[in-house]
N, C-alpha and C positions, 0 to 999 in steps of 0.2 A: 404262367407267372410263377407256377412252385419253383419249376428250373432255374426262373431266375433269382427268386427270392435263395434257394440253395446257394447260388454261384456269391451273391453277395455275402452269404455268411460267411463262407469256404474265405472269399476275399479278404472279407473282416479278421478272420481270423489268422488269414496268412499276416495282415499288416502286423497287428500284438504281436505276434511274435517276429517280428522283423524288428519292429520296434524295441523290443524289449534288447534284443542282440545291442542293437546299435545304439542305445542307453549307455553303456559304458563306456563311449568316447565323446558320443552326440556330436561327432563331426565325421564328417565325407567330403571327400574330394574328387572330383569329375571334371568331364568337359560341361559349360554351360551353352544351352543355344536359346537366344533370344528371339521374340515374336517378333508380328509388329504390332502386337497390343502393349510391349514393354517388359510384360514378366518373363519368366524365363523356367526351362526344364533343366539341372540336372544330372546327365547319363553317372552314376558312381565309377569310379573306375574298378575293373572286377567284374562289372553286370549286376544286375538288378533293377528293379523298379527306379522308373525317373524320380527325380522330388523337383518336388513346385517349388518354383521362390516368386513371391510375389513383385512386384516392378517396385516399390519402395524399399525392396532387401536384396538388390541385383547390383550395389554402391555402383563400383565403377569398371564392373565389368562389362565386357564387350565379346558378342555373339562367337562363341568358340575359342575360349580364353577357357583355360584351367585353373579354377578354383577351389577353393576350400568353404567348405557350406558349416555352418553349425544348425543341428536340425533344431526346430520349433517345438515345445511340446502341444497336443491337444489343448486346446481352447475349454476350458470348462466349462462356458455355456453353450457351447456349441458341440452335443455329442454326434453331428454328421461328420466332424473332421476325421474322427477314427473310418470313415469309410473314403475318406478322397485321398487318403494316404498322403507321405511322409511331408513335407515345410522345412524350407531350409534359408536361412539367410546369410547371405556371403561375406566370410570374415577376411578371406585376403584371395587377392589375384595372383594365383602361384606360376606361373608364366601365361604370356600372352598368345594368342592363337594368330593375331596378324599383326602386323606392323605400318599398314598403311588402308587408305582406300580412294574410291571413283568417286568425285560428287561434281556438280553443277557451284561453279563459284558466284557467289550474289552478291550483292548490296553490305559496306561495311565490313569487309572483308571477312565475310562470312560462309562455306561450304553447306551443301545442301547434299548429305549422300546419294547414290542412285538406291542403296539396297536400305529396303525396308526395315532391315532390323537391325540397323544402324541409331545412332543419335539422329535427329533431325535437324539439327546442326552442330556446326563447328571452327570454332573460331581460330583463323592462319594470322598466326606471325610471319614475318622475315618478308624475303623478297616476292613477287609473284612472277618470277619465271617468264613476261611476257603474257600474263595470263590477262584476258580481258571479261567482265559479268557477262556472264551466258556461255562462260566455256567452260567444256569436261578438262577434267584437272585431275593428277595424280595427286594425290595428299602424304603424307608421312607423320604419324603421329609423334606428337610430343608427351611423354609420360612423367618428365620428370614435373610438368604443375606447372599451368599459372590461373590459379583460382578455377579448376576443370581442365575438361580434356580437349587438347590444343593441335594443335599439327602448321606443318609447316606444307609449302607447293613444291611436289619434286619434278614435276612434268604436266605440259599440254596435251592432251588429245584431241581435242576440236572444238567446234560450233554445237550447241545441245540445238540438235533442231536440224542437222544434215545427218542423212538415213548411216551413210559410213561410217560418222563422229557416233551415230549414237550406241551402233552396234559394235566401234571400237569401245568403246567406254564398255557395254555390258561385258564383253570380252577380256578387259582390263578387271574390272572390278568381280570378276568371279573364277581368274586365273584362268581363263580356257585355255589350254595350249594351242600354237599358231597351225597354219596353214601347213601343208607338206610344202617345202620348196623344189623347184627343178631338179635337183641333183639327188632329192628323193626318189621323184618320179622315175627320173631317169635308171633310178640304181633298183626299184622294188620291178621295174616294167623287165628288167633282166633277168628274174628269179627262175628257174624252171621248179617245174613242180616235180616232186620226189615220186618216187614209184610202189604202185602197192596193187594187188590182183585186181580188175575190177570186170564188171560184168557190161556185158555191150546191149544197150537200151537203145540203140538210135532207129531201132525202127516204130518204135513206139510214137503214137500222138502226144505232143509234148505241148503243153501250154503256159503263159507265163502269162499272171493277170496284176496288176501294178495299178500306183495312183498317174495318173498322166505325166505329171511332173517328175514323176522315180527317177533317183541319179542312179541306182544302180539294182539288179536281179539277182536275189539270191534265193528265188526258191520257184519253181516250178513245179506240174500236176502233170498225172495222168491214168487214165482209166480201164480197167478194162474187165471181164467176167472169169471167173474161174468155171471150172466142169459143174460147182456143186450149187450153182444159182447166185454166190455171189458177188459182190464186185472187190476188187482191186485196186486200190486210189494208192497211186505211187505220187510220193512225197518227194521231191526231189530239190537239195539244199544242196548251191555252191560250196564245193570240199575245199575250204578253204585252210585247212590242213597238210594242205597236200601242198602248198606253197609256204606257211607261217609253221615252222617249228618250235615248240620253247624254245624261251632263253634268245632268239636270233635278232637282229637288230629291228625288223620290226614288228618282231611280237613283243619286246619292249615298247615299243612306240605306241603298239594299240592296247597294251595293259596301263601305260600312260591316261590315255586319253579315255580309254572304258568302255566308253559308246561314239558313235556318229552323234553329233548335235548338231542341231535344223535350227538355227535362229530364222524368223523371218530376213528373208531373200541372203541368208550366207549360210553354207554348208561346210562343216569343218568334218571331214571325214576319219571313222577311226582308222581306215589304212589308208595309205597315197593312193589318188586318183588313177594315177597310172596302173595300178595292181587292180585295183577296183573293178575295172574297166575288165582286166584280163580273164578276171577270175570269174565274173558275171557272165549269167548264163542269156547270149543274146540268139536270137532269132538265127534259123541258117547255120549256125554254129555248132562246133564238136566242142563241149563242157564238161567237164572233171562235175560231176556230183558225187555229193556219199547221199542216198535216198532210202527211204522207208515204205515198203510195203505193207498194206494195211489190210485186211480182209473184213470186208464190213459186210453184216450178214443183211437179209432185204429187210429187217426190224432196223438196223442201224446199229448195231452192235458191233463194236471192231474185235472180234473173235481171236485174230493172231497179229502177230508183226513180222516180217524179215527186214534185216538193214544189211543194206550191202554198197560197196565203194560202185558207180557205174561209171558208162559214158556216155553221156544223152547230147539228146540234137533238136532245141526248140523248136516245134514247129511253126510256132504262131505266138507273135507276141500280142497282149490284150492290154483295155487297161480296165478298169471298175466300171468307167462310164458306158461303153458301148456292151460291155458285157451284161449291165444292168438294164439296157434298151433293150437289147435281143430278152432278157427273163422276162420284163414287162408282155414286148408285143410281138416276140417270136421275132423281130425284123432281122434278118440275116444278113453282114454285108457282104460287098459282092468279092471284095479282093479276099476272104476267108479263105481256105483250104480247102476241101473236102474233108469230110470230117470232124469239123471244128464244130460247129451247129451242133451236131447229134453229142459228141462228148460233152458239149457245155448243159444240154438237158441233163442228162445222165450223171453230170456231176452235180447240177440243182437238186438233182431224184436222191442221192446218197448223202449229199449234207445235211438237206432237209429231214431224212430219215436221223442221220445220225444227231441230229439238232434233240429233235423229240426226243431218242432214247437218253442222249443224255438230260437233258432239261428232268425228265420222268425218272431218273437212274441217281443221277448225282444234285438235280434241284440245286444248279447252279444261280447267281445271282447276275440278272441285267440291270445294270444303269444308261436306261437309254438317252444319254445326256449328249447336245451338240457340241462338234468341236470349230470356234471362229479362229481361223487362220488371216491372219494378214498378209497379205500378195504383194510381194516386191519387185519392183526391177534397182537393184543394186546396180548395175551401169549406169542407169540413168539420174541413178538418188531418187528416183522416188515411190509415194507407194499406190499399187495401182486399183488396190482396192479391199475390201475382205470376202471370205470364203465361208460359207455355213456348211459342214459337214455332217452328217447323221450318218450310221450305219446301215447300208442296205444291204440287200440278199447279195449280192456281187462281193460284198465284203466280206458279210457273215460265209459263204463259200467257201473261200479261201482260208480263214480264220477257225474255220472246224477242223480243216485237215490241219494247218499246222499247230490246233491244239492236241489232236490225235498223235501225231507225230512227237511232240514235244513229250506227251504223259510214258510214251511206247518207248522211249529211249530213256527217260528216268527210272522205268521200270526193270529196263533188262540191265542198266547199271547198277541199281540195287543187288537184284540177285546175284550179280557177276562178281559184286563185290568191290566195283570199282571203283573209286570216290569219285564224286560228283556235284555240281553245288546246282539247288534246288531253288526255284521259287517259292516262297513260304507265305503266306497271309496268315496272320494267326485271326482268331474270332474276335470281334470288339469287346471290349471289357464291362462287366457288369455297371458300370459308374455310368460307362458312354452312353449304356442302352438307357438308361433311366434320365439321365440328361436328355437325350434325344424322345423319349416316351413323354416326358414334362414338356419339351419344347411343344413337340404336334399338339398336344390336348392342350394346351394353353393358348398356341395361337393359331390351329387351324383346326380346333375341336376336333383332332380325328384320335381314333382308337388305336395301340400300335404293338403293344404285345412284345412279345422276346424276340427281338432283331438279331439275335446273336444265333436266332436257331434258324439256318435256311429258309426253311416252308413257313415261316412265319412273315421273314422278312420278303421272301416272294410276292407273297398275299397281299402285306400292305404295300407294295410297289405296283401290283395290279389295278386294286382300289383306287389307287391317287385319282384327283379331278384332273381331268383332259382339259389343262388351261392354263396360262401363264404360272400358276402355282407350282405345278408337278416340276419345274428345274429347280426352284427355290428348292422345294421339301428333297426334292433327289441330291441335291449337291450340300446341303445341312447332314444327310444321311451318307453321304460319302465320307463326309468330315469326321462321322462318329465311326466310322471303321477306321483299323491300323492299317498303317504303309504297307506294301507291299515289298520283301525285301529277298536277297539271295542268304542261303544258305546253305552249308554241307551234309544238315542231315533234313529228309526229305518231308518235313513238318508240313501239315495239313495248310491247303489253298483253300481258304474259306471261302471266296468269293466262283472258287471256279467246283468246288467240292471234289477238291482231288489233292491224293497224297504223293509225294515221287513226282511229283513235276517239275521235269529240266526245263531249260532254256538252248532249244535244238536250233532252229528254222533260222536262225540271223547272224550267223558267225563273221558276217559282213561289215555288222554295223555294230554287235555287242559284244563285248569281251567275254563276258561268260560263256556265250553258247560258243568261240571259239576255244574257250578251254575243256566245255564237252568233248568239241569236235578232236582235239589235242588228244586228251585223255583213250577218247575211242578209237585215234590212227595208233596209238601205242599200244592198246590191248589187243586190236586188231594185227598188228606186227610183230606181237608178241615181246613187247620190250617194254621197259622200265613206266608203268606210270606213277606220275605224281601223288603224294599223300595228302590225307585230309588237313593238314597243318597248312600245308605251302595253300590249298585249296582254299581253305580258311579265310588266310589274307586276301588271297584276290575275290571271294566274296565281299568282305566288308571295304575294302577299298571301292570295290563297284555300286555298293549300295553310296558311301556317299558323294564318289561320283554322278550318280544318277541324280539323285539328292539336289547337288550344285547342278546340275545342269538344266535339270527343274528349274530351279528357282531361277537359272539366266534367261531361258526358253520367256518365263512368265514374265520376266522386268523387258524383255526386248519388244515383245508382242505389246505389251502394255504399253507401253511409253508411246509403241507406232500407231497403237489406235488411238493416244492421245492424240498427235499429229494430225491425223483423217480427222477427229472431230473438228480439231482447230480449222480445218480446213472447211469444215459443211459449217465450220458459226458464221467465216467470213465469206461465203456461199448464200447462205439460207440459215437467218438469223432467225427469221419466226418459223422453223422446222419444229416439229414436234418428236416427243418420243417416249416409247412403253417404259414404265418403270415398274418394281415391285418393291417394298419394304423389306429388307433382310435384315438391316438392325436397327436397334432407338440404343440413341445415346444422349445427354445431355446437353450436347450441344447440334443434335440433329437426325436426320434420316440418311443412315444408308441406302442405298436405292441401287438394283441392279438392273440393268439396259440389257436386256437381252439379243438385243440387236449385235449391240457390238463386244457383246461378254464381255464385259466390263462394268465395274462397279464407278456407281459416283456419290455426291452428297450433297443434300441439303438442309442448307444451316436454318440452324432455330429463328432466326430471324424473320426468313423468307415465308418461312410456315404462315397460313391466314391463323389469324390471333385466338377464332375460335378451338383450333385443334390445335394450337402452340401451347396453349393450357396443360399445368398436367406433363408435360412430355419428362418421361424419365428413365433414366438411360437401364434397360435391363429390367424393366418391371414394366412389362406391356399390358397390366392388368390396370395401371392407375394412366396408362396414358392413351389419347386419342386415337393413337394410329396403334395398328397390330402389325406382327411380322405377315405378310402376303398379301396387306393390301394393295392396289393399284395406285399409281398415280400418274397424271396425265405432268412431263416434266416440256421445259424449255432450257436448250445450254444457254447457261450464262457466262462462265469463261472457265479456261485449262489454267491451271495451277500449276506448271510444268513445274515449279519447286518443289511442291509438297509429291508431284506427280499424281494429280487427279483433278478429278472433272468434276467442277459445279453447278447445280442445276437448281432450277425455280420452277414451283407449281402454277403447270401454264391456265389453269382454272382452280 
């Protein structure tokens, strides 16, 4: 607790003197990004610490609009403000960030946005386009005023409630760029790939281990012993390089787009399928890799690295699930290879090794939290189910080598002097830990100490009860760390406890680790690479890329397992289902379903009258229910406007 009580003064003191600077205009101007609790953060333009503006001093800005803030002074009864830092409240909207958006048209010629940190309505003037209640609709705002903020209908998209319409709308409303069309495929499937020395692997055991469903391979394994007892786990990542050059028509397209984004049941890829396909390393096949040799000693220490351009020849393609039966119960199938069996121990034997040394070495941080996937068939419109995912040894396998890989190539860019852009976590900030320290002892009486130091934050992750609580407290604990973001100089990954970590292993699917790959066919060729400037940009372009795509990823999944439920009320209306308390607010219980990872509510009303007593929003000490209670819930009906699920205590 000294460390942290240090860190908060060191903070304290940074704010004063920030403060003090920024005395002499007491205005900033930034982009602002709005919650969906209403308030809003901030960024100054320049950099530096966000500033709060509360949702009563946000007038009439709107999420990504550039502002002009006049800061707050400190509160003089309230001497904690000098530690939550700066307050601002918005004195003019100095240009707008969008000019339109996606919403569900209702009753009264009223719009209902899809995105959360939107108004939650919006009242249309003029014609409606053809537009009928219950259709996604383009909007176009009106700014010029008529008593608030108004818009007009510029476009249909569809029916809210067919699987196409709903993921054209998320599509629409978060900008995604389209589809590749035919005459892409056509033109990227013709590219030949440029020429660079490379070394001949194809006699090597090659294996490719993927989710069942993977549309595409870009990273393969393989194994073998050196003279001095230890192994060799070659890393092998589609050189996709060797086909996308800066600057050429579709390394624009996938600097465009960032990443591959996976909405349920539509995949928008960052290159054309047709290139995809080509470049992907398939079974039977002679494949362009650039791969990393790894030398992990029998402690699990990766001792050296070599990277070099190769040409490998898949031996066997796998995917997580039967790979994970065979770690289970040895069960070998029969159509395997020779030799497929004994490499997949031997790679269990070296991850497992290398798991421990790092776990013991760098006291990295697991959140073993699930991921619910929603199962489409987009041809057919509909949805055919959901997915509960956990990380198993099958996965973790895979994911030690390409985190080994990934650190071993940030490393030898550093020294090389290469620019590089880095993944970066910085440590939570003293405020978040003390928030999240208050939260546990206040409503799950647990003890929690300085989360900001690794082996602290390990410990009480170990601790947690084995019970419906441990997601709640893990995913509150997620919240209280910072985003995960790209950068050009190689700042500490607090979560994984490593410095100099690239983004090597996905040059497929993410635009950084294709500007890795970029950057190291130029140094390897000995010609011109890129500088940290130009690097710059495409880091923070990809950060809020990722960013949006996040949030469409989370409104398309959401909305579809609204749907499923709608469907199991008019199925099995007396269904039951787990809940747990995540918020109290004044007008009710947040309640998260862990079924279907998804949050719902119920209202104060519903509550039995002896715990509706009391209930108040953000002070769990004067009211009935605590954050991790249970409750035993029944659907009472989808709210597809508000886009949420209401529920009643079935006892």
């Amino acid at each position: 607790m000294k460390k942290q009580r240090k860190q908060r003064l060191r903070r304290l003191a940074e704010r004063v003197l920030a403060r003090k600077e920024r005395k002499r205009t007491a205005e900033v101007t930034g982009t602002i990004k709005i919650t969906v609790g209403g308030f809003g953060f901030v960024t100054p333009d320049g950099g530096g610490d966000e500033i709060f503006v509360p949702a009563k001093f946000t007038a009439d800005a709107l999420d990504g609009d550039q502002v002009r803030l006049r800061l707050l002074p400190p509160r003089k009864d309230h001497p904690e403000d000098l530690e939550k830092g700066d307050v601002g409240k918005v004195e003019e909207v100095v240009s707008r960030g969008r000019t339109g958006f996606v919403g569900e048209l209702l009753a009264g010629s009223v719009v209902r946005p899809l995105n959360p940190r939107l108004p939650d309505e919006v009242k249309i003037y003029g014609a409606r386009k053809g537009a009928k209640r219950g259709d996604w609709v383009r909007v176009r705002y009106d700014f010029a005023g008529r008593g608030g903020l108004s818009g007009a209908i510029a476009g249909v998209i569809g029916r809210a409630g067919d699987i196409t319409a709903d993921l054209d709308a998320v599509m629409a409303e978060y900008d995604l760029p389209p589809r590749y069309g035919a005459a892409d495929d056509q033109a990227a499937a013709a590219i030949a790939p440029r020429e660079i020395g490379r070394t001949d692997c194809r006699d090597k055991l090659v294996l490719t281990i993927d989710p069942g469903d993977a549309k595409d391979f870009d990273d393969a394994l393989s194994l073998e012993r050196d003279g001095e007892g230890n192994w060799v786990v070659g890393v092998h990542i589609a050189d996709v390089a060797a086909y996308i050059a800066p600057k050429t028509r579709f390394d624009e397209a996938a600097r465009l787009r960032a990443f591959s984004c996976y909405l349920p049941g539509r995949t928008l890829p960052m290159l054309p399928p047709a290139l995809t396909a080509k470049i992907s390393m398939r079974q039977d096949a002679d494949s362009l890799a650039h791969s990393v040799f790894l030398t992990v000693t029998p402690a699990g220490e990766v001792r050296k690295s070599v990277r070099r351009h190769t040409l490998v020849r898949v031996t066997r393609r796998l995917n997580y699930d039967e790979v994970q039966k065979f770690l289970d119960g040895g069960t070998e199938d029969p159509a395997w290879r020779p030799g497929t069996a004994a490499a997949l121990r031997e790679l269990a034997a070296v991850t497992r090794a290398m798991r421990k040394f790092r776990s013991e070495r760098e006291r990295f941080i697991d959140l073993p939290l699930p991921e619910i996937r929603v199962l489409c068939d987009e041809t057919a419109n509909r949805i055919v189910g959901l997915e509960r995912r956990v990380s198993r040894e099958s996965e973790q396998l895979v994911e030690e080598c390409m985190l080994a890989a990934n650190q071993a190539v940030g490393l030898e860019m550093a020294r090389a002097g290469i620019a590089g852009i880095y993944r970066v976590h910085p440590a939570p900030e003293p405020e978040k830990t003390m928030e999240f320290s208050d939260m546990m002892h206040e409503n799950f009486h647990l003890s929690v100490g300085d989360i900001s130091d690794r082996g602290t934050c390990r410990e009480f992750i170990a601790a947690l009860p084995d019970d419906g609580r441990k997601e709640v407290i893990l995913n509150l604990l997620l919240r209280s760390l910072a985003r995960a973001s790209y950068s050009v100089k190689g700042d500490i990954h607090f979560a994984l406890g490593k410095t100099f970590y690239a983004h090597f292993t996905s040059p497929i699917r993410r635009y950084p680790d294709l500007t890795v790959h970029q950057q190291l066919w130029n140094f390897d060729r000995r010609t011109r690479t890129r500088g940290g400037g130009t690097l710059e940009s495409i880091a923070a372009w990809a950060g809020e890329q990722e960013e949006n795509i996040d949030a469409a990823c989370f409104a398309a999944a959401d909305r579809l397992k609204l749907r499923l439920l709608e469907e199991e009320l008019t199925a099995r209306a007396d269904r039951l289902y787990d809940g747990i308390v995540t918020k109290i607010t004044s007008g009710g219980l947040q309640v998260e379903v862990a079924e279907f990872g998804i949050y719902g509510f119920v209202e104060k009303e519903r509550l039995p009258r002896r715990r509706r007593d009391g209930l108040r929003a953000g002070d769990p000490r004067d009211s009935a229910w605590k954050i991790g209670d249970y409750i035993c819930l029944r659907l009472s009906r989808i709210d597809f406007a508000r886009g949420s699920a209401l529920f009643l205590p079935a006892r």
